[in-house]
C-alpha positions as CSV (number, residue, x, y, z in Angstrom):
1,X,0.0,0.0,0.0
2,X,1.6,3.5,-0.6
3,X,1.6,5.5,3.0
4,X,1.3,9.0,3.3
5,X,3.5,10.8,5.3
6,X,1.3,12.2,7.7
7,X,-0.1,8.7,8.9
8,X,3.6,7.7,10.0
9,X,4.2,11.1,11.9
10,X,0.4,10.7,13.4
11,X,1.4,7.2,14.4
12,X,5.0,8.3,15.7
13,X,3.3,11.0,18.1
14,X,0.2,8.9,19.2
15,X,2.4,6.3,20.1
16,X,5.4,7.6,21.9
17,X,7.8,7.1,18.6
18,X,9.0,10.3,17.5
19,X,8.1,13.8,19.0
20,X,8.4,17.2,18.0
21,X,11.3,18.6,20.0
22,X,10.7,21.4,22.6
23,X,7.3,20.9,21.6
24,X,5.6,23.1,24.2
25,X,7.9,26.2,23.4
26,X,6.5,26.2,19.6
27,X,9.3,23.4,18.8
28,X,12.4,24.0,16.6
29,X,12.8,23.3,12.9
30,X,12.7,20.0,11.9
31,X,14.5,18.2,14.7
32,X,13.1,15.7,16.3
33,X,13.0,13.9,19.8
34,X,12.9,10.1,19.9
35,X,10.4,8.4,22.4
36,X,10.5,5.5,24.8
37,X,9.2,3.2,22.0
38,X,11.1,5.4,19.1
39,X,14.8,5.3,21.0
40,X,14.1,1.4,20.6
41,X,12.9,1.0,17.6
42,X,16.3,3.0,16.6
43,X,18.7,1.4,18.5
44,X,17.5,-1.8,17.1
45,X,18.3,-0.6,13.9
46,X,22.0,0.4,14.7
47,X,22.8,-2.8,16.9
48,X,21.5,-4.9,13.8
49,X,24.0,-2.4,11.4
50,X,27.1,-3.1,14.4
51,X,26.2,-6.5,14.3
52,X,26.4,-7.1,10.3
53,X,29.5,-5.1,9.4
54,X,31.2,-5.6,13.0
55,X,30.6,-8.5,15.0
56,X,29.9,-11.0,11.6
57,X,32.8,-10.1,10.2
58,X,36.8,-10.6,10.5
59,X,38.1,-7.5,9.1
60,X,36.6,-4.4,10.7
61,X,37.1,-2.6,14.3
62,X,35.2,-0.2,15.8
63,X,35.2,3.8,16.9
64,X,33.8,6.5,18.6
65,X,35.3,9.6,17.0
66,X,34.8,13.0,19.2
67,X,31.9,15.4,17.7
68,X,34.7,18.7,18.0
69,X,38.0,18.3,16.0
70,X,40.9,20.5,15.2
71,X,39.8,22.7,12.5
72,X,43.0,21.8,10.9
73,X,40.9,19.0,9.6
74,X,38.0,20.4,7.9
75,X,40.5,22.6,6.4
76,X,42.3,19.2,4.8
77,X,38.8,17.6,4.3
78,X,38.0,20.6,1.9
79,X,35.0,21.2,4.5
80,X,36.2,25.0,4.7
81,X,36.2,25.9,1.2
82,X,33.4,23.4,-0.6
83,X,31.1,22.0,1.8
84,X,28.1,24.8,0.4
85,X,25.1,24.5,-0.9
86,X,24.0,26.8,-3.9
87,X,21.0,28.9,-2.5
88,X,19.0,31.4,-4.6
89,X,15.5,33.8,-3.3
90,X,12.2,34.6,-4.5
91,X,12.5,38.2,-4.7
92,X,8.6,38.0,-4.7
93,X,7.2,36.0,-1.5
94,X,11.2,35.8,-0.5
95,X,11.5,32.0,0.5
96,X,14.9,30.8,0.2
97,X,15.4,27.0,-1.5
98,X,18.5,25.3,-2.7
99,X,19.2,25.4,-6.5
100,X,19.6,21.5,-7.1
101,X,16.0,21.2,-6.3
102,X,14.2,23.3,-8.6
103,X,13.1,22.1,-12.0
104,X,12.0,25.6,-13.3
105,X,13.8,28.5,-13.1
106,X,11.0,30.6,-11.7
107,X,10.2,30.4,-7.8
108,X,8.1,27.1,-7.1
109,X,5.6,28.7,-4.8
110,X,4.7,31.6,-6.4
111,X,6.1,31.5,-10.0
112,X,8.2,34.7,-8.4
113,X,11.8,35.8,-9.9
114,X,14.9,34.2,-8.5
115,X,18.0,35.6,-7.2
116,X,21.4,34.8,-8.7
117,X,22.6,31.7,-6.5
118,X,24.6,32.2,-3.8
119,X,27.4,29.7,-1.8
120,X,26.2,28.9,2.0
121,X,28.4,26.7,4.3
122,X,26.6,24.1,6.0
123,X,28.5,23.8,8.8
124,X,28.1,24.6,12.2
125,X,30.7,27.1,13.9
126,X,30.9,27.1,17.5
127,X,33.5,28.5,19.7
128,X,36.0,26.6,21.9
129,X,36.8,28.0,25.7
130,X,35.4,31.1,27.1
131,X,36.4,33.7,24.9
132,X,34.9,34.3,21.4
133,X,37.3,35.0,18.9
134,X,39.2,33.5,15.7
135,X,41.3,31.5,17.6
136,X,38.7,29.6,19.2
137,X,36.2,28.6,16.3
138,X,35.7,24.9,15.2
139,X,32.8,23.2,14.1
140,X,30.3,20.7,15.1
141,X,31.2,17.8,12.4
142,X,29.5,17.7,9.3
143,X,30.2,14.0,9.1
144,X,31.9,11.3,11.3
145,X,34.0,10.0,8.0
146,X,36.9,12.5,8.8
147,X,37.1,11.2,12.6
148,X,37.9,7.4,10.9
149,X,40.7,9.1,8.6
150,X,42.4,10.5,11.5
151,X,42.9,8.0,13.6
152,X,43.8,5.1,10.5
153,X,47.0,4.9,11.8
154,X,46.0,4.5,15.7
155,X,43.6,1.9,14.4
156,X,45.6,0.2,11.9
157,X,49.4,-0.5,14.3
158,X,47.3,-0.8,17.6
159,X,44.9,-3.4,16.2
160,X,48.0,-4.5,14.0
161,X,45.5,-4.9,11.0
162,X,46.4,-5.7,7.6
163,X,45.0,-4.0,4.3
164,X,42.6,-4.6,3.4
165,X,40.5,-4.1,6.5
166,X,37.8,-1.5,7.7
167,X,36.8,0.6,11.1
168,X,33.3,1.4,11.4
169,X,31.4,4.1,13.3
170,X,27.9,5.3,14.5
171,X,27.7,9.4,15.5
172,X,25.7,12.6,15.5
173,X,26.8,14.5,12.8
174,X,25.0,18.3,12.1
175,X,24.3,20.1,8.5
176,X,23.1,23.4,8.9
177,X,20.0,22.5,6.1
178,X,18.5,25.3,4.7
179,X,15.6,23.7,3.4
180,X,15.1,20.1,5.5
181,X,11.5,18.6,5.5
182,X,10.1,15.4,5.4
183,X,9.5,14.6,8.8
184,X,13.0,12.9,9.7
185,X,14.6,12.5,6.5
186,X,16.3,15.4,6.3
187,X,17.3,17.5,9.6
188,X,20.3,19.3,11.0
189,X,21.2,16.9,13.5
190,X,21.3,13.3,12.6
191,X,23.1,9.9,13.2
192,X,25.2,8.2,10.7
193,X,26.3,4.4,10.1
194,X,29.5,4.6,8.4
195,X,31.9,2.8,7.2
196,X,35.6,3.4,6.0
197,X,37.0,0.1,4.1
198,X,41.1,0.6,3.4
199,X,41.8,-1.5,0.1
200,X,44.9,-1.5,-1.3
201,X,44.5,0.4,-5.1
202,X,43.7,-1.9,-7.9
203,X,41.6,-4.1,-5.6
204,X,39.3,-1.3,-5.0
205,X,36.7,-1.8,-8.1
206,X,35.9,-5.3,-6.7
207,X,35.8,-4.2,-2.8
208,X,33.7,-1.5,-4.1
209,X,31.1,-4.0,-5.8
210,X,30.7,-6.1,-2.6
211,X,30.0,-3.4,-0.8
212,X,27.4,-2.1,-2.6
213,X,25.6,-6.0,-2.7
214,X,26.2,-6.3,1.0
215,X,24.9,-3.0,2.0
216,X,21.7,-3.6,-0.4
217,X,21.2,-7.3,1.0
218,X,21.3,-5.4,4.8
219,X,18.1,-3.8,3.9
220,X,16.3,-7.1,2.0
221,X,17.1,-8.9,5.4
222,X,15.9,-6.7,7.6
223,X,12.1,-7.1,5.9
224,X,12.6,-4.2,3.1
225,X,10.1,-4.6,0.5
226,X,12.6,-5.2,-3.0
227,X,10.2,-3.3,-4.7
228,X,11.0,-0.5,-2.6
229,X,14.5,-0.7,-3.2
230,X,16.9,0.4,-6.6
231,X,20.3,1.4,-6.9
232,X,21.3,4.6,-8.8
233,X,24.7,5.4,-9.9
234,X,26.2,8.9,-9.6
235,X,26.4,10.6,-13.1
236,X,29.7,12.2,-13.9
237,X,28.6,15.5,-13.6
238,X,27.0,14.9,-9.6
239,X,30.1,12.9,-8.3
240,X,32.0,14.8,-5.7
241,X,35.5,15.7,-7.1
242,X,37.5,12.9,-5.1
243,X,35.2,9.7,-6.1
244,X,35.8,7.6,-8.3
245,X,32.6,6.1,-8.4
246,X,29.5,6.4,-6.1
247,X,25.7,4.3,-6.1
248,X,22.9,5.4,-3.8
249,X,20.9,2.9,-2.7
250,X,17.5,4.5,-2.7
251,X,14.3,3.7,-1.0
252,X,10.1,4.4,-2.4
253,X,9.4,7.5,0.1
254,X,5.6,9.2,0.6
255,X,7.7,11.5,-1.2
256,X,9.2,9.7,-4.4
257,X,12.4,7.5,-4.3
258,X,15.5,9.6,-2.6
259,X,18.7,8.6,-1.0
260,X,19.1,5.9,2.0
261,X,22.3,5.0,1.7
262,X,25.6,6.1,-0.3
263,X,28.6,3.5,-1.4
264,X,31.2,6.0,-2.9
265,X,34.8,5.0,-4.1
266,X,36.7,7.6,-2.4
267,X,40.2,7.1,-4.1
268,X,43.1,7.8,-1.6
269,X,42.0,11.5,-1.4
270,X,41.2,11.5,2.0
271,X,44.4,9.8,3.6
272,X,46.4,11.8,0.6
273,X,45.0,14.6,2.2
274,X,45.4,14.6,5.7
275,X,49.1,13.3,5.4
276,X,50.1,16.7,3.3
277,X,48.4,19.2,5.6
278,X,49.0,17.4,9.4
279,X,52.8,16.0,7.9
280,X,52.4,12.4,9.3
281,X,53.1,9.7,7.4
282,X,49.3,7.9,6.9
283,X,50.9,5.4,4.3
284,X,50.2,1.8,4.8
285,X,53.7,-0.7,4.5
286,X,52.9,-4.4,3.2
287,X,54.9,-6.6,4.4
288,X,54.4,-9.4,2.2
289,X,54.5,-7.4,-1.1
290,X,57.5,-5.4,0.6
291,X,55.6,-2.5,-0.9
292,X,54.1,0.8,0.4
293,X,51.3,2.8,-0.8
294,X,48.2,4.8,0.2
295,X,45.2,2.7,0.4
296,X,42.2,3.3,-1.2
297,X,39.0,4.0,0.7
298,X,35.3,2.2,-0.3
299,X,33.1,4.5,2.2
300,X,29.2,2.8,3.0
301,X,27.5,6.0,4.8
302,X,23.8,5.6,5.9
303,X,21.3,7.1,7.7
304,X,20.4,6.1,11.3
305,X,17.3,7.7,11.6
306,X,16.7,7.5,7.3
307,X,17.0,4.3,8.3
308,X,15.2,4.2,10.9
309,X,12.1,6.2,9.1
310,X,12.4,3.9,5.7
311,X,11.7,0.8,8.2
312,X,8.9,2.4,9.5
313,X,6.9,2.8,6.2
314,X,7.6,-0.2,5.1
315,X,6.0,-2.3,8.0
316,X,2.9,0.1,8.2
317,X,-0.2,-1.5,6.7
318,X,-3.8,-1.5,7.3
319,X,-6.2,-3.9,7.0
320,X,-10.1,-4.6,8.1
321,X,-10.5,-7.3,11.0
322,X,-14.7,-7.7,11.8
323,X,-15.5,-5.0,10.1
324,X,-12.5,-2.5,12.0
325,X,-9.6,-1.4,10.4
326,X,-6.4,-2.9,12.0
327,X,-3.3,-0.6,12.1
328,X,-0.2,-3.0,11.8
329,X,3.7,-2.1,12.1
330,X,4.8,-5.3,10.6
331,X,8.5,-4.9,11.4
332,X,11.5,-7.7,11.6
333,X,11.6,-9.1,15.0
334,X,15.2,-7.9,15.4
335,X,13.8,-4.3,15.2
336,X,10.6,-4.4,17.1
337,X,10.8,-2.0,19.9
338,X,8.9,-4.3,22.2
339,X,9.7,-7.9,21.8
340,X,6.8,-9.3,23.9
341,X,3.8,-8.1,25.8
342,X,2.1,-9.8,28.6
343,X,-1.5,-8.9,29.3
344,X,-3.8,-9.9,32.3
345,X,-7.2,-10.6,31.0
346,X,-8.8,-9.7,34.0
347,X,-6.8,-6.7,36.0
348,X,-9.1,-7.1,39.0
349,X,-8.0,-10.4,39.7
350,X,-4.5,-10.2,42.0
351,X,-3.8,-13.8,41.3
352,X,-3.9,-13.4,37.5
353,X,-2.4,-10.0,37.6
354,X,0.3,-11.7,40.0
355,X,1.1,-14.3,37.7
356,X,1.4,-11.5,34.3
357,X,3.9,-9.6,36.3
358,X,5.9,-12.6,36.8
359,X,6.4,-13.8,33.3
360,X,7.0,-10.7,32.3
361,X,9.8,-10.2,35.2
362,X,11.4,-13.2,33.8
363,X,10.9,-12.0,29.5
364,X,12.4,-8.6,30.6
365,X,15.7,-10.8,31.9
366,X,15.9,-11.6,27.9
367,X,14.6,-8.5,26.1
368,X,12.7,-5.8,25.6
369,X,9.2,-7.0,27.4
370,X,6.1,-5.3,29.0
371,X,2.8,-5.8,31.3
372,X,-0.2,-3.9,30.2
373,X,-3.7,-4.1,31.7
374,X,-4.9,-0.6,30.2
375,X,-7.5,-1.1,28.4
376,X,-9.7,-4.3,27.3
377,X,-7.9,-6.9,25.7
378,X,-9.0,-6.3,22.1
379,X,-7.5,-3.1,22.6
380,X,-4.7,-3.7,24.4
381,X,-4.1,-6.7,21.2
382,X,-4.7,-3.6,18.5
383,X,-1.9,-1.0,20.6
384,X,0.4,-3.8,20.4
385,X,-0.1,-4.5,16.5
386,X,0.0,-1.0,16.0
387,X,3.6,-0.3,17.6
388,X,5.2,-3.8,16.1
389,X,5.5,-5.7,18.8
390,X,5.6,-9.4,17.4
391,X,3.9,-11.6,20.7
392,X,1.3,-11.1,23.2
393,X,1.0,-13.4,26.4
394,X,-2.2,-13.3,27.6
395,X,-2.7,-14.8,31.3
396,X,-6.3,-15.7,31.8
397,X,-8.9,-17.9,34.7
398,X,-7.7,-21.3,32.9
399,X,-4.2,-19.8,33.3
400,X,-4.6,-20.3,37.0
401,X,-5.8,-24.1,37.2
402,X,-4.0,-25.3,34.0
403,X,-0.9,-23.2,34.2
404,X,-0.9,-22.6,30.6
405,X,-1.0,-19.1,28.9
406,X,-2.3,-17.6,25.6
407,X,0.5,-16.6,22.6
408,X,-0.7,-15.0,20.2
409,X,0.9,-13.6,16.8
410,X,1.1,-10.0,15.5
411,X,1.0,-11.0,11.8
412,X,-1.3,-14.1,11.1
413,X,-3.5,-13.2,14.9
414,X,-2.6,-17.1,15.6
415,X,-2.5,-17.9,19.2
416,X,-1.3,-21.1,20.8
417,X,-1.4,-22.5,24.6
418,X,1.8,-22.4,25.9
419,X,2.5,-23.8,29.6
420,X,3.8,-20.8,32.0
421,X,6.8,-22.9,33.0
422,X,8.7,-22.5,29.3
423,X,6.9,-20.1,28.1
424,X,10.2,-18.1,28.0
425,X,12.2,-20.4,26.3
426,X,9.3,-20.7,23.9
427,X,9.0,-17.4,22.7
428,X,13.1,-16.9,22.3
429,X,12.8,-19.6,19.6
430,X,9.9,-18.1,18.1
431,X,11.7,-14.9,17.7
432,X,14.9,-16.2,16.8
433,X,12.8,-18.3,13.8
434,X,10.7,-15.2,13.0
435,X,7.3,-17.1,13.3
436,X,5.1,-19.2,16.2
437,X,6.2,-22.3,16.8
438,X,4.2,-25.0,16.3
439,X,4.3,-27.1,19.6
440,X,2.3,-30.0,18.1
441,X,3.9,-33.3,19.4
């Protein structure tokens, strides 16, 4: 079904996802503040990206870069000089709007006259210490790729890693947008997933080409509609003036299909680069070829929270049930923000309420678990399809004499009779299998 964009913001606020930051002062230009179920559902989605390209693999270490560098190295970056956008103005109703997204060459709101473009940094310049002057600017990063380059050689001897290997990252990085939108797709503060892969040059073609089928296949795994989903290559004329090559992979937005992820072929620009302005030697020394060289860079950057907000239309569906429409966020189990939730049937009954709280004492020791006895239990059922979560326990009079609860399934509405005394160990296997287990012999 295609989803507007205002149903998934209505859902985000209704149900604790995503907020409006500073809300009750009039809020803030599109930035956003992620809720108890949100943070979750978010963190889910980065621990499955750690897990993938870190722990799964043999050739890749971790970092946590700081957010405030040296300015010494946006000036090496090229951050200084060419990180702008190209801005023109309506002279008319004056609204401002970045020249790469107009098709006409009149103003798009009111058919107005344009200004002649103009260059506008997008980063953000702060002030270091207590005194504001030249000497103290720097910058709150524009991305967390420079942070990676830096430290190469602290990674690469302390970790004593050989080429071709990679160090991966997760960070706030800020943009000073002049025209963001789309709910959390594009705002000035935002979290990347990134990855810096060192090849050595002439391999980098092929490194580059696994990349981009690994990083696509992420997405696939993690419940992605394929129809959803297309690559598009860089033209000439858009690639940034150290890649060699660069493919987004892009994903079927409320608004049309825009960027989720980038795989770029970053030459050895970047380590070139900082070696010339900061005088260290950044070169890698093979040992076995008896050879050294710069390595070549294959850079996958994603979006935490485009991420995040792609996974979130894709699960939303609709569908009637008895005549009511059913509101269902049919997300991967790995990214569900609740795993399971355990509901008393009748909340005035101690022994029954007793006997939810337990199980779910003993699910929380697992994951992500919670007892709700809110509201009936048809509605309690529909809150938990509506926010994901993939199992309900319901604990009910038989539960008492047969000790034996109710699972039931978000997807298909299957529920099984499972007894109390594994009923953890049973839902862990259901989750790890994606689907209800069949406890039939």
């Amino acid at each position: 079904m295609t989803v507007e964009m205002d149903k998934i913001v209505s859902l985000c606020k209704r149900r604790g996802i995503i907020f409006q930051n500073s809300e009750i002062y009039g809020g803030i230009g599109n930035t956003w503040d992620y809720g108890p179920l949100g943070v979750e559902l978010k963190k889910n989605v980065k621990d499955a990206w750690w897990k993938s390209v870190v722990y799964e693999r043999d050739d890749m270490e971790g970092l946590d870069a700081a957010i405030l560098m040296n300015p010494a190295t946006w000036q090496a970056s090229g951050h200084l000089e060419s990180f702008t956008d190209p801005l023109v103005d309506c002279k008319k109703c004056k609204h401002r709007f970045r020249l790469d997204d107009l098709d006409s060459k009149g103003c798009p709101d009111c058919g107005g006259e344009l200004t002649e473009a103009r260059s506008f940094n997008l980063m953000f310049k702060t002030f270091v210490g207590p005194v504001e002057d030249s000497a103290s600017v720097t910058y709150l990063r524009p991305e967390t790729a420079q942070g990676i380059f830096v430290n190469f050689v602290n990674v690469q001897q302390m970790m004593r890693r050989k080429i071709p290997f990679g160090i991966a990252q997760i960070g706030k990085s800020f943009r000073n947008e002049i025209t963001p939108g789309n709910f959390t797709f594009r705002t000035r503060e935002f979290e990347q997933m990134e990855i810096e892969f060192f090849v050595k040059p002439g391999t980098d073609e092929e490194w580059y080409q696994r990349w981009v089928d690994e990083r696509f296949r992420w997405y696939l795994d993690l419940g992605i509609n394929r129809d959803n989903l297309r690559l598009r290559d860089h033209a000439s004329t858009e690639l940034a003036h150290y890649a060699k090559s660069c493919v987004d992979i892009e994903y079927l937005f409320p608004m049309g299909w825009s960027e989720l992820e980038g795989i770029a072929n970053r030459s050895d620009f970047d380590l070139r680069q900082h070696a010339e302005h900061s005088r260290k030697d950044l070169s890698y020394f093979d040992e076995a070829a008896k050879e050294k060289y710069i390595p070549y860079v294959i850079e996958p950057s994603a979006g935490a929270d485009r991420a995040t907000l792609a996974f979130l239309i894709d699960a939303y569906r609709e569908e009637k049930v008895k005549g009511e429409k059913r509101v269902i966020l049919g997300l991967q189990h790995r990214l569900a923000p609740i795993k399971v939730a355990v509901l008393p049937l009748l909340r005035n009954r101690p022994d029954i309420v007793e006997a939810a709280r337990s199980i779910a004492a003993d699910l929380r020791l697992r994951y992500k678990a919670v007892y709700d006895d809110t509201a009936s239990i048809g509605r309690l059922y529909r809150r938990q399809d509506e926010i994901g979560t993939p199992y309900c326990v319901t604990v009910d009079v038989q539960s008492i004499d047969d000790r034996q609860v109710t699972v039931r399934e978000r997807d298909s509405m299957r529920q099984v009779r499972v007894p109390i005394e594994g009923v953890v160990d049973y839902l862990t296997d259901c989750l790890n299998r994606g689907e209800l287990v069949d406890l039939a012999g």
